[in-house]
C-alpha positions, 0 to 999 in steps of 0.5 A: 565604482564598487562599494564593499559590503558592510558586515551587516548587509553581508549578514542580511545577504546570506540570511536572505540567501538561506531562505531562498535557497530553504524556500526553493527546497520546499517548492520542489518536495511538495510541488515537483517531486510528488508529480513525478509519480513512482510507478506502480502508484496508489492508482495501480493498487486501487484499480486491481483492488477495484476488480475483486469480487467476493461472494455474497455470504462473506461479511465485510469487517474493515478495510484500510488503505495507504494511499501515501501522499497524493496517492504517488509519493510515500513519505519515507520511501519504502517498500509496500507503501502502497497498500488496501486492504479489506478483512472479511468473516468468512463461513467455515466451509470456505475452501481454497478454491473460493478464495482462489476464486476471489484473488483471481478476479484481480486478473492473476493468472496463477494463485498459490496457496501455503498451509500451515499447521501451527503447534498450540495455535490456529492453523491458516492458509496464505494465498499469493499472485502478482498482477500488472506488477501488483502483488495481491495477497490473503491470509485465511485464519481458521480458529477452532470454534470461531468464525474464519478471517480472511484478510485480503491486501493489494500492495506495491512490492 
């Protein structure tokens, strides 16, 4: 025999049907999806930044990093999430080939270079290669009278 639901235990019903339903959501955006890695991951940037090698002479600043969520999934998806990046002060006779030198340790076969000339500023140099779908980039910053910056970044995308 089939009883019909009150209109109370069918309310409880659907609250109950609500939370399980909230509940398996949660499951699966904090246990699931992130070991579904995305590729490359924070592990791939980690492993390029690894085998960077600066001279001796080059003082360290800071680093920073984006490992994003357990170092595979970003929080929002988005390009570049994952990143490392390490600044350094560098001598003034520090030229293009050094730093080439350095970007080329990762494993980059060809690093390219860009100067610009900034009007009423400092002028500076970008340098750029892509290893194991890593891209590896530094900008160089000369300020006239000051020590030069190197800001050295491993990212995704």
């Amino acid at each position: 025999m089939r009883r019909n639901l009150s209109r109370r235990d069918a309310t409880y019903l659907g609250f109950s049907l609500l939370i399980f339903i909230f509940i398996a959501i949660t499951f699966v955006n904090l246990f699931v999806y992130p070991l579904r890695a995305s590729n490359p991951n924070f592990s791939d940037v980690e492993r390029v930044f690894s085998r960077l090698e600066f001279p001796g002479e080059w003082k360290e600043i800071d680093s920073s990093e984006n490992s994003g969520w357990r170092g595979r999934v970003c929080p929002i998806e988005s390009d570049g999430c994952f990143n490392k990046t390490i600044n350094h002060e560098v001598p003034i006779s520090t030229n293009s080939e050094g730093v080439k030198r350095a970007l080329g340790s990762t494993g980059c076969s060809v690093v390219t270079s860009q100067d610009y000339q900034v009007i009423s500023g400092d002028p500076y140099t970008t340098y750029r290669c892509v290893v194991d779908a890593i891209n590896v980039s530094a900008t160089l910053e000369k300020p006239e009278g000051k020590p030069w910056t190197l800001s050295t970044i491993i990212s995704t995308n």
